[in-house]
Structures are given as C-alpha cells and as structure tokens.
C-alpha positions in Angstrom: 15.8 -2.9 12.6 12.7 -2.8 15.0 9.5 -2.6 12.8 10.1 -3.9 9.8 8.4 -6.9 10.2 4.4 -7.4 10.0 1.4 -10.0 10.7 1.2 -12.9 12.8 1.1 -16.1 11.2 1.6 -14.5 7.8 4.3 -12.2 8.4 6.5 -10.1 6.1 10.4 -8.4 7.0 11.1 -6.1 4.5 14.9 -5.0 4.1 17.3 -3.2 2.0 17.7 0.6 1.0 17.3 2.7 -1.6 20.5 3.1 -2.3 22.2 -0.3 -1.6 22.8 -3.3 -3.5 18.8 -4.3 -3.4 15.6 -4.5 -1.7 13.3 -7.4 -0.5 11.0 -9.2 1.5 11.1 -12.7 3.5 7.4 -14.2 4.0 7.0 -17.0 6.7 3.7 -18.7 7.5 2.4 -18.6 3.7 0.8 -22.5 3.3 2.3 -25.2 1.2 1.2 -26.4 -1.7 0.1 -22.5 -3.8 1.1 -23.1 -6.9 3.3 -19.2 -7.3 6.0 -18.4 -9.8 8.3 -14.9 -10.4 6.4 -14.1 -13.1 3.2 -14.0 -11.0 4.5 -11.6 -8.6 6.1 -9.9 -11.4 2.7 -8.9 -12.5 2.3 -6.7 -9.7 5.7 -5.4 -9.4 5.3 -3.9 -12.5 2.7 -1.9 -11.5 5.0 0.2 -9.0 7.8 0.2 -11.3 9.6 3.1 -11.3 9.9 5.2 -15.1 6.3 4.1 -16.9 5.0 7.5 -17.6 5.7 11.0 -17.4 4.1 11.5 -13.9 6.9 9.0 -12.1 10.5 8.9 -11.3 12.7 8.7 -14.2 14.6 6.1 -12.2 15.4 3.0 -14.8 14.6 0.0 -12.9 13.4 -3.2 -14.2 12.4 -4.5 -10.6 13.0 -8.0 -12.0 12.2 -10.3 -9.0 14.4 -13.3 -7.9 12.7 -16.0 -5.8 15.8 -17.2 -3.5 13.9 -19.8 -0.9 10.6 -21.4 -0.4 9.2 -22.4 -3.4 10.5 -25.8 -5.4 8.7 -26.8 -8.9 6.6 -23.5 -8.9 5.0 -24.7 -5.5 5.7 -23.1 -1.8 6.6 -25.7 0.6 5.4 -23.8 3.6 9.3 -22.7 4.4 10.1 -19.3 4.6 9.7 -17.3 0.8 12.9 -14.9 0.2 12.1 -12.4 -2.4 14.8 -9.8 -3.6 15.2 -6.9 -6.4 18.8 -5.7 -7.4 19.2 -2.1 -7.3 20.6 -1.0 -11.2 20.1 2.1 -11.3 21.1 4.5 -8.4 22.8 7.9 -9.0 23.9 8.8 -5.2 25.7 11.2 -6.1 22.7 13.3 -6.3 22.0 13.6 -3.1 25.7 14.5 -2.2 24.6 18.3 -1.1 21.9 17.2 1.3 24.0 14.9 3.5 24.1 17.9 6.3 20.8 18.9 5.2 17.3 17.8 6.5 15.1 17.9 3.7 11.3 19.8 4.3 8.5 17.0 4.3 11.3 14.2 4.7 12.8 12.0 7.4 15.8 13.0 7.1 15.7 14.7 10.6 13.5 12.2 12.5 16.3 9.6 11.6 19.1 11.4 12.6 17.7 12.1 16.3 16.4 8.3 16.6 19.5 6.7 15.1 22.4 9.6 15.5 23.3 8.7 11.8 21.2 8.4 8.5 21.6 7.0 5.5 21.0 10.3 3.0 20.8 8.7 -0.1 17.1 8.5 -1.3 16.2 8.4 2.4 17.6 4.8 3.2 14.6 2.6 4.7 11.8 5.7 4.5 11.9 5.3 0.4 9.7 4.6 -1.4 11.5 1.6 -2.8 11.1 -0.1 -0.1 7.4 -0.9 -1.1 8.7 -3.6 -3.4 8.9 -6.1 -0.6 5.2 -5.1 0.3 4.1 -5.6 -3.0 6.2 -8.7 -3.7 4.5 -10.4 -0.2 1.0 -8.8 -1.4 1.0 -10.8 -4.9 1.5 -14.0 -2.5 -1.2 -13.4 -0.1 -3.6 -12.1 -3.0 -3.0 -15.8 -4.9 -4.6 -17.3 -1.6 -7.5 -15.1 -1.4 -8.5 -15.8 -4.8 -8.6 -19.3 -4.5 -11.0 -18.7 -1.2 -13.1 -16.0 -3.4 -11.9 -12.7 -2.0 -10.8 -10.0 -4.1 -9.0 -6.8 -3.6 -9.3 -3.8 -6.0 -7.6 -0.5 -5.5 -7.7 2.8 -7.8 -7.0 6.0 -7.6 -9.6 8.3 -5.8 -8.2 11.7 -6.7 -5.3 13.5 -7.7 -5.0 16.9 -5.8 -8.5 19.0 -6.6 -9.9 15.9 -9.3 -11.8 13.0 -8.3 -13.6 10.5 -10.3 -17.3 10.5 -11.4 -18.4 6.9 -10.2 -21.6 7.2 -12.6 -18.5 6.7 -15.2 -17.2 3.9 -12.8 -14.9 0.8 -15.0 -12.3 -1.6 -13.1 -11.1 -2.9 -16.5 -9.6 0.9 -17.1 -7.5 1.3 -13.6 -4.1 -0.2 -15.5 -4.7 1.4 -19.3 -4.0 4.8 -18.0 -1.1 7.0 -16.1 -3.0 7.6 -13.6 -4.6 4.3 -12.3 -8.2 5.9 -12.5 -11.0 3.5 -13.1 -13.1 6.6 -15.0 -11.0 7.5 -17.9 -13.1 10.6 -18.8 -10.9 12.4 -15.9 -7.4 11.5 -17.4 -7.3 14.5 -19.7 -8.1 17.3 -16.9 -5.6 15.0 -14.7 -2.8 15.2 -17.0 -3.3 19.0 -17.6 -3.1 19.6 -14.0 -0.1 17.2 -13.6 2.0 19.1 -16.3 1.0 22.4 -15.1 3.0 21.6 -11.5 5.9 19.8 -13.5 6.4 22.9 -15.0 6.4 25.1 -12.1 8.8 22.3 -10.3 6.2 21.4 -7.6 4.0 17.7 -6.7 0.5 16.3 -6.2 -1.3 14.1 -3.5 -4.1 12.4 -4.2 -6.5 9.5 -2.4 -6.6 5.7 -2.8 -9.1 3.9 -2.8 -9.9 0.0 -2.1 -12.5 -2.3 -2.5 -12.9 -5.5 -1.1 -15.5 -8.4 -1.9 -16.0 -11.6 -0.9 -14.3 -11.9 2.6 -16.8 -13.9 5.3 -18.1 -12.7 8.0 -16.1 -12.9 11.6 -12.5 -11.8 10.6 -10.8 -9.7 12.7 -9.5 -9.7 16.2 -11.5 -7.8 19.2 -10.2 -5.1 21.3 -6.5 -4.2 20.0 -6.2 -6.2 16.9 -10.0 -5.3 15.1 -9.8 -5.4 11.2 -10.2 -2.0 10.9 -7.3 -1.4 13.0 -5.1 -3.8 11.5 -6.2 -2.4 7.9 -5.4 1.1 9.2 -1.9 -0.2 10.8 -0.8 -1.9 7.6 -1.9 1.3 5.7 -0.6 3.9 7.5 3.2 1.9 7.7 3.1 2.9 4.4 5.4 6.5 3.9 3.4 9.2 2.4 0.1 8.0 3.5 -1.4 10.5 6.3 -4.9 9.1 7.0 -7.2 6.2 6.3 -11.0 6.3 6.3 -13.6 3.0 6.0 -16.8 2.8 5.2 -18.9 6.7 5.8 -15.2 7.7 7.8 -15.0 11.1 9.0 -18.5 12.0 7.1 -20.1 9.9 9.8 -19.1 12.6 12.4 -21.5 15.0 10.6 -24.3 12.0 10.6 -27.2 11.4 13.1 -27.1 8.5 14.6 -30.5 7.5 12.3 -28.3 8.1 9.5 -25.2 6.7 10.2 -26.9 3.1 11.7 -26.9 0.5 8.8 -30.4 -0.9 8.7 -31.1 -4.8 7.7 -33.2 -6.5 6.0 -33.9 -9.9 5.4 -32.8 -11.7 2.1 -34.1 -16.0 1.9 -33.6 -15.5 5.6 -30.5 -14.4 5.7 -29.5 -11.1 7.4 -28.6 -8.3 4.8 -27.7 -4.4 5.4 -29.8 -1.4 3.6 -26.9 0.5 3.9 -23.0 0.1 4.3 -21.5 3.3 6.0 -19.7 0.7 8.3 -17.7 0.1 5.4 -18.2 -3.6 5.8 -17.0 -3.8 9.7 -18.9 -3.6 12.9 -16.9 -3.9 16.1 -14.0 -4.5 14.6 -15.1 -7.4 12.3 -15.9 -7.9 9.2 -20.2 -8.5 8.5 -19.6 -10.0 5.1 -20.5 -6.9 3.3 -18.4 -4.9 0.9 -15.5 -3.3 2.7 -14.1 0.2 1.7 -11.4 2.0 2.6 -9.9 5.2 1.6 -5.8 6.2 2.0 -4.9 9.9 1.8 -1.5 10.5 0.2 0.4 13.3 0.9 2.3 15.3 -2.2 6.0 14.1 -2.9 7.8 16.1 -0.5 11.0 16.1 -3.4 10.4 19.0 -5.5 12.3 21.0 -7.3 11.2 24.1 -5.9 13.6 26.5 -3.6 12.3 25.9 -0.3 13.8 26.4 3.4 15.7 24.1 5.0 17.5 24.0 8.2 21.5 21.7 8.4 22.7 19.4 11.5 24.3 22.9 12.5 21.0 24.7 13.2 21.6 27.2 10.4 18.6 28.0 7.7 19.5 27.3 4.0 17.7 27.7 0.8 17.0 24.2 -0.6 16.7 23.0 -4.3 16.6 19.1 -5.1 18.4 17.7 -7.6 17.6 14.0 -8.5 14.4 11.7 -9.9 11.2 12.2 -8.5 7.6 11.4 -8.7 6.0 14.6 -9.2 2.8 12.4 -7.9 3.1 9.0 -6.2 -0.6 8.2 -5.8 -0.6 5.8 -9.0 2.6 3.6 -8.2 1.1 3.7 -4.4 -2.2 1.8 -5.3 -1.2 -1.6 -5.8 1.1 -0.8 -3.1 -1.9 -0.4 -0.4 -3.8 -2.9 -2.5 -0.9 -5.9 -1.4 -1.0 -4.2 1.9 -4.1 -5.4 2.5 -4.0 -8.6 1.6 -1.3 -9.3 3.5 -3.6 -8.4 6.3 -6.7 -10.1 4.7 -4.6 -13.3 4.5 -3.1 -13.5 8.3 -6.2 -12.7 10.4 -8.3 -15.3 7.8 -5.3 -17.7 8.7 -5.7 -16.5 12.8 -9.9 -17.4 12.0 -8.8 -21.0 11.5 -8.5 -22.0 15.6 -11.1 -19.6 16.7 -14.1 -22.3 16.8 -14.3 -26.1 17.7 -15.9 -26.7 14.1 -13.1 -25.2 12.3 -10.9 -27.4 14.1 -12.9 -30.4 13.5 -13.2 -29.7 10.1 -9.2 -30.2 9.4 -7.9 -32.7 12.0 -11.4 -34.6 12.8 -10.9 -37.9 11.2 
C-alpha cells in the first residue's frame, strides 16, 4: 500500500488492520549498537493501550509487543527492526450492519471510491490501531535522542471547551491521570464534562500539545523538506488530527510584524531570542530554541448517536453504531504524536550528519 512508509534514512512501514491477525511496524536505518529491549517499547505502548479508563475503548488488548528482527542480546545491529502486536480481541461482527454503509466522519466512503472495496471492520488501515507501529518506531527513535540530549514531551492541551492553566503547569502529572493533562486541577471539570457526553451517546476533541528541548541548531531540510513541514507531515498522517500549529501559529496572523519578530539578545556571546513565537524554527530550521507545536484532534467520529448516513446505493439511512469506542481519543493520541515526532527528530538529525565537511571529518578522518 502506497503511503505507509515514512522518513528517509530512518524510515518506518506500518502494516496490518484493525481487524486482522495484528498490526506492526518494520524500522530500517535505526544505528547499531542502542542498547533497546520489548519492555522498553512496551513502556510506551502502554500508554495508547486500548481499555485504561472510562474515557477509552473498552477493547481488551494487552498490545504485548514481539521484537521479530534486528536486535540480538538487547542490541540493534543496524538490520531492519520488525515490530508486531497480535490482535486478541476483535468483535467484527459489530460492524456487520455498516458493511453497505459509509459511516458520517469516517473513511469509509473515501476508501471505497480510491480502492472499489474496503475493509469495514473498524475501518481497516484508517484505525486507530494502526498507531501502534508509530508508537512502537517512536520508543526507538526517542532512545537515540536521549542519549544525544533531546527530549520530547507531549500532553494534552484541551478537551473540547477546557484547557489547562500553565501557572498550575507539572510534567510529572501527564501519566497519573485519565486525561494525560500535566495540570491536575482540571481533571475534575474534565471528567464531568466527559460523563455528561457519554451519557448523551456523543464524543470530545481536544488539542495536543508538544514540547521539545534540546535539539541543535540547523536541522531541517530547505525548501520542500523544512522541519516544520516535515513535523506537520508526520502529524497530520496521523487520522483524527485536522491541523497543527508551531510556535505563535495562526495567532501570528493577528500580530504586527514588531510583534511577531523574535528579538535577540546576547548571552556570554552567544546569540539568544527575547521571544519564541517562531516556535523554535526560522526558515524551516531549527535555531536551537524550544520548539512547540500544537495538534488539533477532531471528536471520535463513532458515536452512539442516530445520525444520517447515506449506503453504496445512494439511499439516506438513519445510523446508530454499535461497537467500542473512545468517547475521546485526545489522551491515547499524545504519545502517539509524541513518537511521531521523534521519528522525524531522529531522521533529519541522522540526514544533518553529511551536510558539512567537519561532520564528515569528525567520523571517517583518521
């Protein structure tokens, strides 16, 4: 299938469905010699698995990762890492009145007239599921940026109308609540407004939010492949995210260009900005500031509200879905977009390598 692979040195091919026997990733270009084990990228995994609280899918799935290839005595060997999850627990019969139907929100329609044929159950390659290869990559790429000092941290933003007070701002409380929200005074009016749409069958969006520190200056790619457009790329592949913002992002457009510009000043001689509504990158790469970036996420389109549909025959039909959703997807999503971007972090870093002589020198000048 065209498109399911990303990156160039470091690339990842996500396959499976849904549905099917299982789901997984093969990584190529990752270096020898990082030290990586399943229960490091089982760290991560568990963050997206399915089942954890009352605001995800019901779906029981351990999401127990095998490592088939590229890794001998808890060491990669610079062949190509084959990941893979077994599906346990699909009920396809569930979506056995929706195989004529195209579901509101949903590929299901989209797939048909690309393809002539989809797979119905759980949406075949547009589920959600198939984030696990993402996030099983991500944990691999996010090994190698620690040991060169970058770090990636994502959190939720907002949930539908709520969004966190960053005067009450803590990293350590992202993962001790439903939600992923690193201000834990908001979980109570989160979980109040999560119930209320549970009960009345309907779903939330919300925004992610990522922070990355550490990363040099001079990564990313001029013209067509600039950071910021790779970050956006790798973002927006994921499903239900429907707009990325960095730095000031569309507030900027209501800025002057006094107030937008990032002003510098001058720290033991070295240049350093006033400001940062660049969001860390200027002409497409990165100025060795802070970079942040913000993912909207639209609201699960799989409610279990009547709603109008239309069948491969043309006719209109009233529409309630059975099955196990997320009534909001934001929280599993985070770590999602999170390993996103270090899978992009890790292959333009990798690309910076034979962009100057010194670099060069530096590894084969004996």
């Amino acid at each position: 299938m065209a498109g399911s692979t990303f990156g160039t040195i470091f690339t990842i091919t996500t396959w499976g469905e849904s549905h099917g026997k299982g789901v997984g990733v093969v990584v190529d270009g990752c270096p020898a010699g990082l030290k990586i084990n399943e229960s490091d990228i089982q760290i991560d995994l568990n963050k997206r698995r399915p089942g954890q609280s009352p605001y995800s899918t019901p779906r029981n799935e351990s999401d127990k990762i095998q490592i088939l290839s590229g890794v001998f005595n808890e060491y990669t060997t610079g062949t190509s890492i084959s990941m893979m999850v077994t599906n346990k627990d699909q009920h396809s019969k569930d979506y056995g009145d929706i195989i004529n139907i195209y579901r509101p929100g949903h590929a299901d329609y989209a797939y048909d007239q690309k393809y002539g044929f989809r797979d119905y159950r759980g949406g075949g390659r547009s589920s959600g599921r198939e984030t696990i290869g993402r996030v099983a990559a991500g944990a691999i790429a996010k090994k190698i940026l620690l040991e060169l000092g970058v770090t990636v941290t994502a959190y939720t933003k907002s949930i539908g109308p709520l969004s966190i007070n960053y005067s009450n701002f803590n990293v350590d409380e992202i993962y001790e609540n439903d939600f992923r929200f690193p201000d834990s005074f908001l979980v109570p009016k989160a979980e109040d407004y999560m119930k209320k749409l549970i009960k009345e069958g309907n779903s939330s969006g919300g925004i992610i939010e990522c922070i990355i520190k550490g990363l040099p200056a001079g990564i990313g790619e001029p013209v067509f492949d600039k950071l910021d457009g790779l970050l956006s790329h790798s973002i927006m592949s994921i499903g239900a995210i429907k707009g990325v913002e960095i730095g000031a992002g569309f507030a900027a457009s209501t800025m002057t260009g006094f107030e937008n510009n990032d002003f510098y000043e001058s720290i033991e001689g070295k240049p350093q900005k006033v400001t940062n509504n660049a969001g860390g990158i200027t002409g497409g790469i990165s100025d060795g500031s802070t970079i942040t970036l913000r993912a909207s996420v639209k609201a699960t389109p799989s409610i279990h509200m009547t709603q109008q549909a239309i069948n491969n025959s043309g006719t209109i039909v009233d529409l309630t879905i059975g099955g196990r959703h997320d009534p909001v997807i934001v929280p599993r999503a985070v770590i999602v977009v999170e390993n996103m971007i270090a899978v992009t972090l890790i292959d333009l870093l990798l690309q910076q390598t034979s962009k100057r002589m010194d670099y060069l020198k530096q590894i084969f000048k004996k």
